[in-house]
C-alpha positions in Angstrom: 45.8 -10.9 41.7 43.2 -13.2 40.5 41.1 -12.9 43.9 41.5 -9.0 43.4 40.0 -8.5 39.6 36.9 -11.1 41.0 36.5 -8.7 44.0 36.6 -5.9 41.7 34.2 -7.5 38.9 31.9 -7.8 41.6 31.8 -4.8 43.3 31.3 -2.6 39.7 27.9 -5.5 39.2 26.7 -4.8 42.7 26.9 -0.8 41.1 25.7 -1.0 38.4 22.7 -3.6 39.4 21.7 -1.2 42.5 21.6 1.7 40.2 19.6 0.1 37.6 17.3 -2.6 39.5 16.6 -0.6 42.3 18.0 -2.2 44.9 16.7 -0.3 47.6 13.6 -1.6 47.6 12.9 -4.3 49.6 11.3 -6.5 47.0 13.9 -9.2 44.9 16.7 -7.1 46.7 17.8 -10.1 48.7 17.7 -12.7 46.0 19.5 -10.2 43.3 22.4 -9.7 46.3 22.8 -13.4 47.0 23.4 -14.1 43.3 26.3 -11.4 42.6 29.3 -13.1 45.0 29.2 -15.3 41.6 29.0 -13.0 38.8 32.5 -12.9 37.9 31.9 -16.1 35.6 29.9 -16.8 32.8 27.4 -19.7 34.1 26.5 -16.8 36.6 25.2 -14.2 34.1 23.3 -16.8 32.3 21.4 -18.0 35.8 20.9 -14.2 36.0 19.4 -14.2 32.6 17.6 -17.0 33.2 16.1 -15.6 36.5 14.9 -12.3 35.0 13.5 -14.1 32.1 11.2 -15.8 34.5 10.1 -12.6 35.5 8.9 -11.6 32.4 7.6 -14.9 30.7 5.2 -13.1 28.0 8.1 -10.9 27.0 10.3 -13.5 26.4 7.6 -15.1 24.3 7.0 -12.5 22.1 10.3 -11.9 21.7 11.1 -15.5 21.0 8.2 -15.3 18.1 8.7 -11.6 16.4 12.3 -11.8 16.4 14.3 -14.9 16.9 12.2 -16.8 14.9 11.2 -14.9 12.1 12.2 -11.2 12.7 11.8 -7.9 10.9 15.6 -8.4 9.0 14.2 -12.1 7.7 11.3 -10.2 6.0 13.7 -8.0 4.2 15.5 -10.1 2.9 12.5 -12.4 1.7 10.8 -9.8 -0.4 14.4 -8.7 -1.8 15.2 -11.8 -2.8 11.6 -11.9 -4.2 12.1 -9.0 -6.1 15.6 -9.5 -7.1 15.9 -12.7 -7.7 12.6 -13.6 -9.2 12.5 -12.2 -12.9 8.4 -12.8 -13.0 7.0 -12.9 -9.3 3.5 -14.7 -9.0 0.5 -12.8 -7.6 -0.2 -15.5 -5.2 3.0 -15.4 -3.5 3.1 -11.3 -3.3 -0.9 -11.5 -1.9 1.0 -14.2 0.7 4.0 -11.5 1.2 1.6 -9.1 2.0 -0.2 -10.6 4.1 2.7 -12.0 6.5 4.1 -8.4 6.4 0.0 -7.0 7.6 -0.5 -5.4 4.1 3.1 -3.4 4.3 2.6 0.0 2.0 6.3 -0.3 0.8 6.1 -3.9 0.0 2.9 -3.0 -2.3 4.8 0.0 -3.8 7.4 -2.3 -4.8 5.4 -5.4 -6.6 2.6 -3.0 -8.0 3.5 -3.6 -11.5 2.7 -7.1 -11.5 -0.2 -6.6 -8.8 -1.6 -3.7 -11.7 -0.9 -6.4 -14.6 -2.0 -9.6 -13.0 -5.2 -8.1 -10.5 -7.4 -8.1 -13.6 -7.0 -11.8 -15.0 -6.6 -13.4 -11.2 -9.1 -16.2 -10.0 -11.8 -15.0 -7.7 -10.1 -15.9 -4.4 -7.0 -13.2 -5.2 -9.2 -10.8 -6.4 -11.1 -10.9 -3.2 -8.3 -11.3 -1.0 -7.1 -7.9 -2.7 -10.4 -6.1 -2.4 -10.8 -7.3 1.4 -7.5 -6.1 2.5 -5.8 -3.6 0.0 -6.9 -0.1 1.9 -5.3 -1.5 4.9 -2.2 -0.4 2.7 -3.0 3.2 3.0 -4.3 3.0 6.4 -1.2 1.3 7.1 1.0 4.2 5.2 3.2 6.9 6.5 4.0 9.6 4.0 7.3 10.4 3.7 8.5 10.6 0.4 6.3 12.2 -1.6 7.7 10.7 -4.7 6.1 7.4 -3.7 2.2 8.1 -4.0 1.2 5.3 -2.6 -3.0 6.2 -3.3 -2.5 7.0 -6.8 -1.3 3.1 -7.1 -4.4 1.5 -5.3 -6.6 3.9 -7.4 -5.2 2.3 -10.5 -5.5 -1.3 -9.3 -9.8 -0.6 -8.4 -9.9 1.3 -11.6 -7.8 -2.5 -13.2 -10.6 -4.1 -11.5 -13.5 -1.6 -12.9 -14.0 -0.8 -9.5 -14.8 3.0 -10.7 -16.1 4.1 -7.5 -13.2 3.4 -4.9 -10.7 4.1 -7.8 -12.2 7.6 -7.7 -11.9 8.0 -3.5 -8.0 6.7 -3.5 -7.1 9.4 -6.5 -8.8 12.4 -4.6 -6.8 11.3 -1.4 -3.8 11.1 -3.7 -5.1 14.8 -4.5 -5.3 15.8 -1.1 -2.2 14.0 0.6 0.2 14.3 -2.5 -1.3 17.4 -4.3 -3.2 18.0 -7.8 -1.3 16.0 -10.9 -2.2 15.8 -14.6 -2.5 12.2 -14.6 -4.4 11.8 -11.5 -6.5 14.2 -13.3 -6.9 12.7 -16.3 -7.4 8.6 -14.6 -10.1 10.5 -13.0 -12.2 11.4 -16.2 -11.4 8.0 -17.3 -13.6 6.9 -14.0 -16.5 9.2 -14.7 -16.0 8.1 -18.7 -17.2 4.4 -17.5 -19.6 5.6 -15.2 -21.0 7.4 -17.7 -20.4 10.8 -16.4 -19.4 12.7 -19.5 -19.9 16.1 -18.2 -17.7 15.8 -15.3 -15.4 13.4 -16.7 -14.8 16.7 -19.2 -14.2 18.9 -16.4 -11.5 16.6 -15.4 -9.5 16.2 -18.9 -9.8 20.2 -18.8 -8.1 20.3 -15.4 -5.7 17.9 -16.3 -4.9 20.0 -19.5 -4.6 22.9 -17.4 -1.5 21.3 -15.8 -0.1 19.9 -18.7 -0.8 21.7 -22.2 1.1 19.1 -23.9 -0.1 16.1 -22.6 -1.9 13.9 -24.9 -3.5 11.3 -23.7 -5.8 13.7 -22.3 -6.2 16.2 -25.2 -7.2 12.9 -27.1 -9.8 11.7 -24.7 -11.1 15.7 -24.6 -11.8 15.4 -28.0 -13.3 11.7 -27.4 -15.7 12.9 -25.0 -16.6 16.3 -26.4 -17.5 14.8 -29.7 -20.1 12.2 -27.7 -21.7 15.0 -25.7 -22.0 16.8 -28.7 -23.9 13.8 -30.4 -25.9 13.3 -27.4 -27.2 16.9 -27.6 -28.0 16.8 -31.3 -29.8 13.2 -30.7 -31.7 14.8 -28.4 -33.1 17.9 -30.3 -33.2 16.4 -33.1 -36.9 16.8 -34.8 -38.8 13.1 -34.9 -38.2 11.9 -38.5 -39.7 8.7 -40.0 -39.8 5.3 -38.8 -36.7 4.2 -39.8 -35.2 7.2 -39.2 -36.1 7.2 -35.4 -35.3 3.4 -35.2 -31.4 4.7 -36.2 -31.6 6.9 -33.5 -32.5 5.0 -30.7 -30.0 2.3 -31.9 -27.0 5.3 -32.1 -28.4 5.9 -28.4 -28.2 2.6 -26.9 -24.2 2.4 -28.8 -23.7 5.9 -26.7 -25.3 4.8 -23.4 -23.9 1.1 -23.5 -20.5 -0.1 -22.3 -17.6 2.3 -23.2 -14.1 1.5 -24.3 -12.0 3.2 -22.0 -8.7 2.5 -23.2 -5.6 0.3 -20.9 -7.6 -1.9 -18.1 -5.3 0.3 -15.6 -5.3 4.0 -16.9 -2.5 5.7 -16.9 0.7 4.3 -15.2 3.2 6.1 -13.0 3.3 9.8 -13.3 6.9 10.0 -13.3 7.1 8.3 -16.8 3.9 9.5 -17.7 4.0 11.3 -21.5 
């Protein structure tokens, strides 16, 4: 009975190997054929194993590297424990989790509080390690849940890092990928506030307005930056006066043209908590 199953165990392998190998080809059919009168045990599978895997030595390799050692489920479970377990994560070890994960967009979604808080006050080699490599994030990014705006979140971390300029390009692709939103809007006049673009950073509280009536941050900073274009006009016709009167002047100029205070280092946070 035993001779039987072994004769039948070996007949469904020679099946299944002829279908799937290809035995009628000439090439490896011979040596494939010698090895299944012993592939009713155990020891003979793994030879077979073993055999194949010579074939393919580079697969094996990689597979040995991006898997068994240190796999995709490994790396899920280190940044959950990271963010679980850790109550205040550093920004050195989530620049070092995103780079062993190649910049991963979810993994910067989910530490980009502390990246927003901590970016502006990190040594030099953090900051450039973030500035080299953090648009690989959105290169790297797949949209699909729209909830998760992935742009918006890099624009605030160049606008953390007065980076007013690249802040602006990541909000208009959070524009064009997620659509138009009061508070991208309104972190947008904030950019062309500190670049000292008063006119259009007007244009951009009034569209951000136009979404949201009731939303104050930007109805505040409307009536900020109308009241400064406003003095720069009358500066500006105003009729020369005497010495000490056009001394005033100049110095209420430089205060206008000089460094502007504009507001939290990050601009406005998440727009789903936004007020």
């Amino acid at each position: 009975q035993q001779q039987q199953q072994q004769q039948q165990q070996q007949t469904s392998s020679r099946a299944l190997v002829s279908s799937s190998a290809g035995l009628s080809s000439p090439v490896g059919s011979s040596h494939l054929l010698s090895m299944l009168n012993c592939l009713g045990t155990g020891d003979a599978m793994e030879e077979l194993s073993a055999e194949r895997a010579l074939r393919f030595p580079h697969l094996c390799r990689v597979f040995e590297d991006e898997i068994v050692r240190f796999g995709p489920n490994d790396f899920f479970v280190l940044q959950k424990s990271m963010k679980e377990d850790s109550q205040q994560p550093t920004l050195k070890g989530i620049v070092a989790l995103l780079k062993l994960g190649d910049w991963d967009p979810d993994v910067f979604y989910k530490f980009r509080d502390v990246i927003l808080n901590q970016a502006p006050v990190c040594g030099c080699k953090l900051r450039n390690d973030l500035c080299r490599d953090l648009p690989r994030v959105w290169d790297n990014h797949y949209s699909l849940d729209k909830d998760k705006d992935v742009s918006f979140e890099v624009g605030r971390f160049y606008y953390g890092i007065r980076e007013h300029e690249k802040a602006l390009q990541f909000y208009r692709t959070s524009t064009e990928h997620i659509g138009e939103h009061h508070v991208t809007f309104h972190n947008m006049g904030l950019c062309y506030y500190s670049l000292g673009q008063l006119d259009v950073a007007l244009e951009h509280f009034d569209k951000s307005l136009a979404l949201n009536a009731d939303y104050e941050k930007a109805r505040s900073w409307h009536q900020k930056v109308s009241r400064e274009i406003e003095r720069q006009h009358s500066l500006l016709t105003a009729a020369p006066g005497p010495a000490g009167d056009n001394n005033d002047d100049h110095q209420r100029l430089a205060v206008v043209d000089g460094p502007r205070d504009t507001g939290s280092p990050l601009g406005t946070g998440g727009k789903a908590v936004a007020n």
